[in-house]
C-alpha angles and dihedrals in degrees: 000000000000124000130175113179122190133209145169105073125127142121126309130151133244106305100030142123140236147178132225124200127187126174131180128213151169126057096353117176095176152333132229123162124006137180158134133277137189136215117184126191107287096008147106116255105257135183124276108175134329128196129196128224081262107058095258108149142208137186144190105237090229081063100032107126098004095061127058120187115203132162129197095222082199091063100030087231133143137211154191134189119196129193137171086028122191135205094251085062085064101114139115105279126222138204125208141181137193107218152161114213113222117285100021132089100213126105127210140154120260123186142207130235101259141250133229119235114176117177110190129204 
């Protein structure tokens, strides 16, 4: 078994910063790309940031110097770091990870529960 479980969401207002955590666990082989996606109410999940096992980084432009990705390789874990935050970042937040378990070869994604970040005005 996988899990990556996410923290660090809540309620700021405008202005405001927040932290994202996101740590996998359970019979991991190895890691490639991870990184955080969005879903707000009435709308289709996009992407937020990704960043590679390398360090390699993307961002949505909406996102693109208020928002840093960055990932500890030695504890499989994930974060983002989100500043000058608006009210249309409000949205549930999702982790995912693109991963191999120990002893296959195959990669998938595999996704977090979510967390809720509202920013108010």
């Amino acid at each position: 078994q996988v899990q990556l479980v996410e923290s660090g969401g809540g309620l700021v207002q405008a202005g405001g910063s927040l932290r994202l955590s996101c740590a996998a666990s359970g019979s991991i082989g190895a890691i490639n790309a991870m990184g955080w996606y969005r879903q707000a109410p009435g709308k289709q999940r996009e992407l937020v940031t990704t960043i590679s096992n390398g360090g390699n980084t993307n961002y949505a432009d909406s996102v693109k110097g208020r928002f840093t990705i960055s990932r500890d390789n030695a504890k499989n874990t994930v974060y983002l770091q989100m500043n000058s935050l608006k009210p249309e970042d409000t949205a549930v937040y999702y982790c995912n990870a693109n991963l191999r378990r120990s002893g296959t070869y195959r990669w998938r994604d595999y996704w977090g529960q979510g967390t809720q970040v509202t920013v108010s005005s």
